[in-house]
C-alpha positions as CSV (number, residue, x, y, z in Angstrom):
1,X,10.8,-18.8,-59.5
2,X,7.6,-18.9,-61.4
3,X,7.4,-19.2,-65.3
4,X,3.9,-19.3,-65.7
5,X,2.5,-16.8,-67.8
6,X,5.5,-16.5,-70.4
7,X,6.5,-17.8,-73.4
8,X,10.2,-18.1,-72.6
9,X,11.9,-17.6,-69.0
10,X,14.5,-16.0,-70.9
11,X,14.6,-14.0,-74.0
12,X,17.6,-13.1,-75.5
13,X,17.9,-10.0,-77.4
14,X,20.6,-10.6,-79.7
15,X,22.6,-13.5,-81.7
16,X,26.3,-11.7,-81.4
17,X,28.8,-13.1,-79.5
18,X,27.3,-11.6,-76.7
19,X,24.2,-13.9,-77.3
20,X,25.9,-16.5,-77.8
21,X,28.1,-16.2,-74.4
22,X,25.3,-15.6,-72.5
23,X,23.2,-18.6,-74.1
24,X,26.3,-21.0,-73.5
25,X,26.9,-20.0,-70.1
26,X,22.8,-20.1,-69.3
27,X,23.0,-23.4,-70.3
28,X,25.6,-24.9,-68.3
29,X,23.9,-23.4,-65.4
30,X,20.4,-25.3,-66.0
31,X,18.5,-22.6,-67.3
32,X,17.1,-23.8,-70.8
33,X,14.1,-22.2,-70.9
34,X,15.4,-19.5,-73.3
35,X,15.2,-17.5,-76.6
36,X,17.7,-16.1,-79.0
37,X,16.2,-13.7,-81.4
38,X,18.2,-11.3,-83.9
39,X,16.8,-8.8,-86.6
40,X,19.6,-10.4,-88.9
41,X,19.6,-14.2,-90.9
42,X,22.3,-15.1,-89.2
43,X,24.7,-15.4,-86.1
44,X,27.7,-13.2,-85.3
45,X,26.6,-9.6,-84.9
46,X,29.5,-7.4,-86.0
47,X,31.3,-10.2,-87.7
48,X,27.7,-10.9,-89.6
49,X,27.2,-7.6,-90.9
50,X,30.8,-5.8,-91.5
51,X,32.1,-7.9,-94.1
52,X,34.1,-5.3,-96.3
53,X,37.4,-5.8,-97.6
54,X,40.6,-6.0,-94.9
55,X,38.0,-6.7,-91.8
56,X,39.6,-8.5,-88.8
57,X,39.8,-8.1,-85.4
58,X,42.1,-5.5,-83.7
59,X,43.3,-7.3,-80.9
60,X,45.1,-10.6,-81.2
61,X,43.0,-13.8,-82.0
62,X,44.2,-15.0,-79.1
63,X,42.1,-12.5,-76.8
64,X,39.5,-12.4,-78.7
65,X,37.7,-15.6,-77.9
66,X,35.7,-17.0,-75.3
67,X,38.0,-19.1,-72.2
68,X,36.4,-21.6,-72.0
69,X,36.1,-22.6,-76.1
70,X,39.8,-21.4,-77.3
71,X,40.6,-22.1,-81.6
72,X,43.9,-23.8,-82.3
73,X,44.1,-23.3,-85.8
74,X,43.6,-19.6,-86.3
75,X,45.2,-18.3,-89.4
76,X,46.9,-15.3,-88.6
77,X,47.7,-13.4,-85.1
78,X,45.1,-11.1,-85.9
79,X,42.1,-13.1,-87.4
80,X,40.1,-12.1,-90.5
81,X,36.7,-11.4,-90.0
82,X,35.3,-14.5,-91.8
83,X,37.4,-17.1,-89.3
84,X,35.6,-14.6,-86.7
85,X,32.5,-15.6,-88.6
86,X,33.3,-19.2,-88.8
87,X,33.9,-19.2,-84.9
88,X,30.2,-17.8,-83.9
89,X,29.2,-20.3,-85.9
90,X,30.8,-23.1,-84.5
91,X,30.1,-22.3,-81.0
92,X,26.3,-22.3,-81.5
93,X,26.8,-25.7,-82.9
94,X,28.7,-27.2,-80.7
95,X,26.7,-26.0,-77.7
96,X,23.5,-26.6,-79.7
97,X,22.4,-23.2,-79.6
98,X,20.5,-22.7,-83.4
99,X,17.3,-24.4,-82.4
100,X,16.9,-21.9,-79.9
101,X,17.1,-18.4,-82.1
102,X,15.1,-17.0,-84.1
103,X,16.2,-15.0,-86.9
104,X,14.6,-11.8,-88.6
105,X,13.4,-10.9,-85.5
106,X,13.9,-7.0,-85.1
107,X,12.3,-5.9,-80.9
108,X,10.9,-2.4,-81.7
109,X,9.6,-2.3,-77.7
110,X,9.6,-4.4,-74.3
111,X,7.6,-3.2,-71.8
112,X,8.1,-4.6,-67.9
113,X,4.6,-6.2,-66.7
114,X,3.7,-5.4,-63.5
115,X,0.5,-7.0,-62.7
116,X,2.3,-10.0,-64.4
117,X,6.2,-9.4,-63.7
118,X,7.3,-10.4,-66.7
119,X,8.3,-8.5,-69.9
120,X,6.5,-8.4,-73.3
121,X,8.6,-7.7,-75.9
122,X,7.0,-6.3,-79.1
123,X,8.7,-7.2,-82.6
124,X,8.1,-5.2,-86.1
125,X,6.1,-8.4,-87.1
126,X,3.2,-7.8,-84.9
127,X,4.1,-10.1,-82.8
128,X,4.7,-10.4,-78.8
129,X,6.9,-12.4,-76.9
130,X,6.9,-12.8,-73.1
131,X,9.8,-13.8,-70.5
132,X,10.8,-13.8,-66.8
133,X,13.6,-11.8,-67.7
134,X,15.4,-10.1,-70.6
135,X,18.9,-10.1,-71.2
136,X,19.9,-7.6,-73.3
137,X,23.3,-8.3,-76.0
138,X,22.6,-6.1,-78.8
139,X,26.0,-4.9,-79.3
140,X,27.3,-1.5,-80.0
141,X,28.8,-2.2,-83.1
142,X,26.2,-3.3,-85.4
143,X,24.0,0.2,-86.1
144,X,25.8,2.2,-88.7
145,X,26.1,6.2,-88.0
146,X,25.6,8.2,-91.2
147,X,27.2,11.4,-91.4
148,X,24.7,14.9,-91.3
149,X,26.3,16.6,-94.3
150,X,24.2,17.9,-96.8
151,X,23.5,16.9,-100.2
152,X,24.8,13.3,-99.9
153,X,21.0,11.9,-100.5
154,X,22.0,13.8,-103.6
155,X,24.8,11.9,-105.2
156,X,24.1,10.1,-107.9
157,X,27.0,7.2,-107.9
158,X,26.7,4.6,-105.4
159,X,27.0,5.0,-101.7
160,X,27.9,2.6,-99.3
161,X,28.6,2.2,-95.5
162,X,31.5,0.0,-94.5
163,X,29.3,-2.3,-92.1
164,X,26.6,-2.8,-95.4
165,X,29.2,-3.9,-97.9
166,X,27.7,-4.3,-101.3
167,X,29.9,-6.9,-102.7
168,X,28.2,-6.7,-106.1
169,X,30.2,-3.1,-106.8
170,X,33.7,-3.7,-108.6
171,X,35.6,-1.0,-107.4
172,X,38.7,-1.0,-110.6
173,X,39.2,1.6,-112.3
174,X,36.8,3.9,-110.3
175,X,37.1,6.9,-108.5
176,X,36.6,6.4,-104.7
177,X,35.6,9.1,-101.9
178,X,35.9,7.8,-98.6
179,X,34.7,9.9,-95.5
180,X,36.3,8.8,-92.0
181,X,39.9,7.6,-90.9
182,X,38.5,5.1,-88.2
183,X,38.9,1.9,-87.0
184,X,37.0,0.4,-90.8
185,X,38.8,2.9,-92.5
186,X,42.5,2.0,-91.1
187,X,41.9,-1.6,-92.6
188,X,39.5,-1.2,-96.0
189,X,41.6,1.7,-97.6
190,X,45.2,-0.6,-97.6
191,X,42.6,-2.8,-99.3
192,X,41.3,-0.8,-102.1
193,X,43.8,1.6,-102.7
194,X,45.4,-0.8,-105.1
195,X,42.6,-1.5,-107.1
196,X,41.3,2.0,-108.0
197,X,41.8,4.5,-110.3
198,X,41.6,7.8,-107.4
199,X,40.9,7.2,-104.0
200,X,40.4,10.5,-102.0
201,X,40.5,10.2,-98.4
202,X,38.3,12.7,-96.4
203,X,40.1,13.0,-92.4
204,X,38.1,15.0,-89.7
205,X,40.5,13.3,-87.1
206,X,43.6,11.7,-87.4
207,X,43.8,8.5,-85.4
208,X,46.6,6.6,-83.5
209,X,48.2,4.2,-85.7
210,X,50.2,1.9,-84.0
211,X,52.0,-1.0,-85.6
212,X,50.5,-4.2,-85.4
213,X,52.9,-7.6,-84.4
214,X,50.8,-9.6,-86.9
215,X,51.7,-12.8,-89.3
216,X,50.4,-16.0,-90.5
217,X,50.7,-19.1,-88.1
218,X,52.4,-21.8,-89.2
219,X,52.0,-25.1,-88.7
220,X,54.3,-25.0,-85.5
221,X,52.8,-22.4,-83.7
222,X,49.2,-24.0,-83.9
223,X,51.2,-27.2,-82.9
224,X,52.5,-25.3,-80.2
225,X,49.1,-23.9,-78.9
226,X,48.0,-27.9,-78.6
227,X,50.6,-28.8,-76.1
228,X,49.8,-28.6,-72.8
229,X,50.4,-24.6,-71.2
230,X,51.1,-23.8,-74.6
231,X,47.6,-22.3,-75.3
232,X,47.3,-21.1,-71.5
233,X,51.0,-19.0,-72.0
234,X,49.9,-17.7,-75.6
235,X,46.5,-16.1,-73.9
236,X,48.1,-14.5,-70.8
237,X,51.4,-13.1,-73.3
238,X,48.1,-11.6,-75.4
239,X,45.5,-10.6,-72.8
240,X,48.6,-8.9,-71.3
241,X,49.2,-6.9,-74.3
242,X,45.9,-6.0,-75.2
243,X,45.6,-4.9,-71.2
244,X,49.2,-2.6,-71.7
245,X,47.9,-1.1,-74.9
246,X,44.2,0.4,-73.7
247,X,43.2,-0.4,-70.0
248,X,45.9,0.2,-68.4
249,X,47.0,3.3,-70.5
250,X,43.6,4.8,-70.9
251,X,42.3,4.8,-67.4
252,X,45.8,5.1,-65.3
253,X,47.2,7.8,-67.4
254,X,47.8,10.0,-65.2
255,X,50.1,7.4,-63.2
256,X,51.6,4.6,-65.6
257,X,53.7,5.5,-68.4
258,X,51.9,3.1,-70.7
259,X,50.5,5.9,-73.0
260,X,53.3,7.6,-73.1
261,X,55.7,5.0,-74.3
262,X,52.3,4.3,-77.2
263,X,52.6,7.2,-78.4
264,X,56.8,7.0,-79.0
265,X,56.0,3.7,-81.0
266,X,53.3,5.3,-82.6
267,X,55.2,8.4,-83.5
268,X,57.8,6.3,-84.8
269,X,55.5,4.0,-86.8
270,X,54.2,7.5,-88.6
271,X,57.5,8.5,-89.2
272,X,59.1,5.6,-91.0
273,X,55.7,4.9,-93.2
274,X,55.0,8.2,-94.5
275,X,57.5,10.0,-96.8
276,X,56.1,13.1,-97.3
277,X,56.3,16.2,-94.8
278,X,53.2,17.7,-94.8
279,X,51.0,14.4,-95.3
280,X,52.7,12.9,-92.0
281,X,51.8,16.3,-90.3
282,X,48.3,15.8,-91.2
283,X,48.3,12.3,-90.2
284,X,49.5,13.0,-86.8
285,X,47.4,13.1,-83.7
286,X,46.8,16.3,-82.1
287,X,45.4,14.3,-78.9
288,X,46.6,11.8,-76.1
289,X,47.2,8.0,-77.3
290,X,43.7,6.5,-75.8
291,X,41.0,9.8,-76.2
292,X,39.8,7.3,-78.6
293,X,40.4,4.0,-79.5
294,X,43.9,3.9,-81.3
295,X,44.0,1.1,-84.9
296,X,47.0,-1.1,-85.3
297,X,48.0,-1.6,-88.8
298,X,51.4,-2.1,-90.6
299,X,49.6,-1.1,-93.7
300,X,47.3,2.0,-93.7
301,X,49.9,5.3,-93.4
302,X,52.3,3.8,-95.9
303,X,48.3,3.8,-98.7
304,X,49.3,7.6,-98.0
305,X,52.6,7.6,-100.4
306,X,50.4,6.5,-103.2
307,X,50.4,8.4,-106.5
308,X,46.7,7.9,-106.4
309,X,45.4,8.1,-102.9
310,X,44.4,11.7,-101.8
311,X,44.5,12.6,-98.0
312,X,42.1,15.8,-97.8
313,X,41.6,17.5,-94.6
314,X,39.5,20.4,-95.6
315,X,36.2,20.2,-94.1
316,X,33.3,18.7,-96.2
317,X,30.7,21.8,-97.2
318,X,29.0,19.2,-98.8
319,X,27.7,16.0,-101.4
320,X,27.5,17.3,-104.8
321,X,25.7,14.6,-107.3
322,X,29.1,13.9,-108.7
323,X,31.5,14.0,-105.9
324,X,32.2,15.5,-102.2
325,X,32.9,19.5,-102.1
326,X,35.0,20.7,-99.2
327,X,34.8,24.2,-97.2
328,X,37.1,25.7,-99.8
329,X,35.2,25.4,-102.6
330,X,37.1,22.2,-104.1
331,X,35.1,19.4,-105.5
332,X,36.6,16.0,-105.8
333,X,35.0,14.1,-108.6
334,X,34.0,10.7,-107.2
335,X,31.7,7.1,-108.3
336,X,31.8,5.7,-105.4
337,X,31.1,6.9,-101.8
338,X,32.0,5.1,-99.0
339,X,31.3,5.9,-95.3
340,X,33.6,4.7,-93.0
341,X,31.5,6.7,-90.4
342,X,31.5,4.1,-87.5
343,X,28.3,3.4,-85.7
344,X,26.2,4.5,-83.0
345,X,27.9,4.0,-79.9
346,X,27.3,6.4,-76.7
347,X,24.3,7.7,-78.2
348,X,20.2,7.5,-77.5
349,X,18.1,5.0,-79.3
350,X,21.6,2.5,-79.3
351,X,22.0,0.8,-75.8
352,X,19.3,-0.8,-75.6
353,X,18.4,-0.7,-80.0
354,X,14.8,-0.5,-79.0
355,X,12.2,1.7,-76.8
356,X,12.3,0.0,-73.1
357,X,9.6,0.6,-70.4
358,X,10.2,0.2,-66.8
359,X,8.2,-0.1,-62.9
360,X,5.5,2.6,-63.7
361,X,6.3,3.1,-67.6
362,X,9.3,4.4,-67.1
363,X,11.4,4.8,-70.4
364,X,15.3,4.0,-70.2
365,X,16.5,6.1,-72.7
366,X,14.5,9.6,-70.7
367,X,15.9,8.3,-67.5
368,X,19.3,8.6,-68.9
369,X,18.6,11.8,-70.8
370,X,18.0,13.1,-67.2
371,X,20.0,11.2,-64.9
372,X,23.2,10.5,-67.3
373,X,24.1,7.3,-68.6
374,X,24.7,4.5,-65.8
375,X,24.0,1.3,-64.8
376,X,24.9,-1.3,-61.5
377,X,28.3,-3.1,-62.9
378,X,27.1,-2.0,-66.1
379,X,24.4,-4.5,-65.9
380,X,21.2,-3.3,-64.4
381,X,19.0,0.0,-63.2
382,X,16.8,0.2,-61.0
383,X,13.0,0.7,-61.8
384,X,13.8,-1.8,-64.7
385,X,13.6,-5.3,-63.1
386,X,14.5,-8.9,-64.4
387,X,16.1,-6.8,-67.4
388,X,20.2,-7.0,-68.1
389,X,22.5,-6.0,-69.7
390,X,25.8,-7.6,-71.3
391,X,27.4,-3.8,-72.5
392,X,25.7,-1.3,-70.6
393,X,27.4,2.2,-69.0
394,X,30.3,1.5,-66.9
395,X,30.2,-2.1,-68.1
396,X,33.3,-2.0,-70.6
397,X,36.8,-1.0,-70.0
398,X,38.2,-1.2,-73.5
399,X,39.9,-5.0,-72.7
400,X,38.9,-7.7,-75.1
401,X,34.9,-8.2,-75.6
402,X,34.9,-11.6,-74.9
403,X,36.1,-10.7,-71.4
404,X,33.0,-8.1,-70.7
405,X,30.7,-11.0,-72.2
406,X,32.2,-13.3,-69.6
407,X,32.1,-11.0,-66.7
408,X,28.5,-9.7,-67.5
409,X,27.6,-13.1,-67.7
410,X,28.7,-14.4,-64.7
411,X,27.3,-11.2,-63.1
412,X,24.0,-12.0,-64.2
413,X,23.7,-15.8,-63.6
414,X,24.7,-15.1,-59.7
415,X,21.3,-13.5,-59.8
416,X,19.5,-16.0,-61.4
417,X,20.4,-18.6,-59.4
418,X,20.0,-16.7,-56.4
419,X,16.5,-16.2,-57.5
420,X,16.2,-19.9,-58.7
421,X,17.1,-20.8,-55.0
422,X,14.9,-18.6,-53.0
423,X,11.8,-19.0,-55.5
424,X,12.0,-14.9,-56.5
425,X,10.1,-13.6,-59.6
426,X,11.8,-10.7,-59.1
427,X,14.9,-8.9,-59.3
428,X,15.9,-5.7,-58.9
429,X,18.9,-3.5,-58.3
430,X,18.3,-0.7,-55.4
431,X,18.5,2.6,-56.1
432,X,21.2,3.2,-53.6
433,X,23.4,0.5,-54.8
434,X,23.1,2.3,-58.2
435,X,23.7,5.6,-56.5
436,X,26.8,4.2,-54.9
437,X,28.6,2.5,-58.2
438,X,28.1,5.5,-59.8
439,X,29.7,7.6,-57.7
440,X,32.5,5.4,-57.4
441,X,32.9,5.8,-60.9
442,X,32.8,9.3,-61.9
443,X,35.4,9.6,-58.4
444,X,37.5,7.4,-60.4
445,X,37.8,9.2,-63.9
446,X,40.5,11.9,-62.6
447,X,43.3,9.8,-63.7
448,X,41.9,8.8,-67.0
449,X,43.1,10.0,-70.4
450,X,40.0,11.2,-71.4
451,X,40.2,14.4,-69.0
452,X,43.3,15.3,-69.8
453,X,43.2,18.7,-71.9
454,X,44.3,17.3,-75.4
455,X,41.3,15.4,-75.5
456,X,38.9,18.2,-76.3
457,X,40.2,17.9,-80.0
458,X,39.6,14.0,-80.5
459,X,36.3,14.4,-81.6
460,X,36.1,10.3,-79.8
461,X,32.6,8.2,-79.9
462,X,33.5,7.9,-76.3
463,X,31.7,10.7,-74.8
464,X,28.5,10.6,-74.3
465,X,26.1,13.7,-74.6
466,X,26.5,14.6,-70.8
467,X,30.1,15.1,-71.3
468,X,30.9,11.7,-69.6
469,X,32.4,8.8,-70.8
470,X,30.9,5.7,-69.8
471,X,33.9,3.1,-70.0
472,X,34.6,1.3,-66.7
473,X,37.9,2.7,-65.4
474,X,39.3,0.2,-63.9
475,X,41.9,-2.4,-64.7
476,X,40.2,-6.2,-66.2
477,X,41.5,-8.3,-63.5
478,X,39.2,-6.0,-61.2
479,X,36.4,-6.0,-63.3
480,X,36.5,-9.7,-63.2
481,X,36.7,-10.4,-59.4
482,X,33.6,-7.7,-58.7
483,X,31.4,-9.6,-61.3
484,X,31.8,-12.8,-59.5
485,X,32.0,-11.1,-55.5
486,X,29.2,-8.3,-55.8
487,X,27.3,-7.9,-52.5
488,X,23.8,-10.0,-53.9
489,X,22.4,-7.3,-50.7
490,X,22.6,-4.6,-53.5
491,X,19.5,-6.6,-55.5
492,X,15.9,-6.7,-54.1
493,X,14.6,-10.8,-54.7
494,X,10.7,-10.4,-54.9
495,X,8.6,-13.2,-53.9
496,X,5.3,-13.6,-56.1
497,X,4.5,-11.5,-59.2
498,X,3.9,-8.2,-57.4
499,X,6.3,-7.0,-54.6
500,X,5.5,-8.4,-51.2
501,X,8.5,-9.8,-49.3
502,X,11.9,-9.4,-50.1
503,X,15.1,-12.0,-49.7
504,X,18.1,-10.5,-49.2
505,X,21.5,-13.1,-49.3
506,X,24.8,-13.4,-49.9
């Protein structure tokens, strides 16, 4: 495997968690010829840019970490999203990661070289990089979605989106509009609500609230987690719940009783935090425990008994220059507006966050505006070679992040050191292989949640513009053997910089 003719055998698009992962893991496996660049000034992806108040992570701390570098001394069961912060940070020191990223780096463009088989990579400084390959971590979380409703250029207070927190606005005393009852909204409204004079909560949607079995650790139970099996029996209690509460119930619906017994607790969470009647009728889901991603919070529903916080349903008509009006002609007066509108997810222009050119200028985000969303494992396409990705279509199936990061990861070094070992510049998944893990997904999705009738009401982030829903459906235990026992067969391994012969191993 050649590198001449590149600045970097490997550039990596992204300085998340997913990055990071990916950087670690490269290397441990020898490859060290590699780049790390991010359009932000520093490391951690979500946990860089969504700093508002009450943001932690919604699965236990536990879970979400990598394996192989597990943190003792978290403070609570559910982390804050500065110890989240803290962590990326100390992972790319202690693997000695910061010397290879380069920050403020935003990729507008990489095109796939095939006189050269390499990719350039264009950057909103003028610049161009060049690597062997490209591995895509960009996230899914870090590009806020602003809502289409019209007149909100219009208002004249100030406006803010939960993942751009402007920590210079003192919220006391004012009166707050907040559109959205998502996943940031569940944890910054228990926040704020205290401090404000009127907070006036806009819901489209209700979501799943489920209670959440967090507390601070004490000293003992960090003690605990040093002795030996103590951390290793804390991780599989927690992997095992986060697996109970969305993989399992989400795509096994139709045969585990999982969702079913969710939405009991949830039901029963609703009905002993929220006093009043008709507020807890509003605040209850119309749709299957898992059409969307449910929030866990011991907090959020009982904000709803508040003399001052406002639960409006009504649709938004639209932004006035002093406050939201709804469909029936009510304005609520507001200073500040917050959207807690989530980000863009299952949508074009977000997976990868930049234009990408395959084999004969091919453009990834066409192909899947024709073809549907889909990818090999969730990892490659064909007609884009030497190019992965850590969360592409059917990658994910709703388990911690860490453990996509990890499988993805180990997906892609098997081919890399495949390559290494026959001397291949080029890799590339076949068309039929492609063709094949599709189908087996889309044969799978009958016993999902996310067709069951109830769902047509969510309104979730989940499906895609083709109607699918590009989640892996399948349980993580599986998702982790197939990342590590793929059939190698299903990739091409190119000799030279053009195609000419091809080595095909296990």
């Amino acid at each position: 495997m050649t590198t001449a003719g590149v600045d970097n055998e490997i550039v990596i698009v992204g300085a998340g968690f997913s990055g990071i992962g990916a950087a670690i893991e490269l290397r441990k496996a020898g490859f060290d010829d590699f780049l790390i660049v991010d359009d932000a000034d520093g490391v951690g992806g979500t946990w860089h840019w969504n700093t508002y108040p009450g943001v932690a992570v919604d699965i236990p701390s536990f879970s979400y970490q990598f394996s192989f570098e597990q943190r003792t001394d978290w403070s609570r069961v559910y982390a804050p999203g500065r110890e989240l912060k803290a962590y990326a940070e100390s992972c790319v020191d202690k693997y000695e990661l910061r010397s290879r990223i380069r920050f403020g780096t935003t990729v507008l463009a990489a095109d796939f070289d095939e006189e050269g088989g390499r990719w350039v990579l264009r950057t909103a400084d003028g610049a161009e990089l060049t690597a062997r390959f490209v591995i895509s971590a960009t996230g899914v979380l870090t590009r806020p979605k602003l809502p289409e409703i019209a007149g909100i250029e219009e208002f004249a207070g100030i406006t803010m989106h939960t993942s751009r927190w402007d920590h210079r606005q003192d919220l006391r005393g004012k009166r707050v509009a907040i559109i959205g009852t998502g996943a940031s909204a569940v944890q910054v409204i228990p926040e704020i609500a205290p401090e404000v004079e009127q907070l006036t909560v806009f819901q489209r949607t209700p979501i799943w609230c489920l209670p959440r079995p967090d507390m601070p650790l004490p000293a003992a139970a960090r003690l605990a987690l040093k002795v030996p099996g103590g951390r290793a029996l804390t991780r599989l209690i927690s992997q095992t719940y986060v697996e109970l509460t969305f993989p399992l119930a989400a795509h096994y619906y139709t045969s585990l009783p999982t969702a079913a017994i969710g939405e009991r607790a949830g039901l029963a969470h609703l009905r002993r935090q929220v006093k009043d009647p008709a507020t807890r009728a509003a605040l209850t889901p119309k749709y299957a425990l898992g059409c969307k991603r449910p929030s866990f919070s011991n907090d959020y529903l009982a904000t709803f008994n508040r003399s001052n916080v406002t639960l409006e349903t009504d649709a938004i008509a639209e932004v006035t220059a002093t406050g939201v009006r709804t469909a029936s002609g009510v304005e609520h007066a507001a200073d500040v507006l917050i959207l807690a509108t989530g980000f863009k997810v299952m949508e074009s222009g977000n997976m990868p966050t930049y234009d990408l050119h395959g084999v004969g200028g091919r453009d990834l985000e066409k192909w899947w505006d024709e073809n549907r969303l889909q990818a090999y494992e969730g990892v490659t396409v064909p007609g884009f070679p030497n190019y992965f990705s850590i969360i592409g279509p059917y990658g994910y199936n709703g388990a911690s992040y860490f453990t996509l990061i990890e499988n993805q990861t180990r997906h892609i070094l098997r081919c890399l050191r495949h390559a290494r070992t026959v001397g291949a510049a080029r890799v590339e998944v076949s068309g039929e292989a492609n063709d094949r893990f599709f189908r087996e997904m889309l044969a799978r999705r009958g016993g999902q949640v996310f067709w069951q009738d109830s769902c047509a009401v969510a309104n979730s982030y989940y499906f895609d513009q083709h109607g699918d829903v590009p989640l892996r459906p399948s349980s993580t235990v599986e998702s982790a053997w197939r990342s590590g026992h793929f059939d190698l067969d299903d990739y091409e391994f190119t000799h030279g910089e053009r195609p000419a012969e091809v080595s095909r191993s296990r």
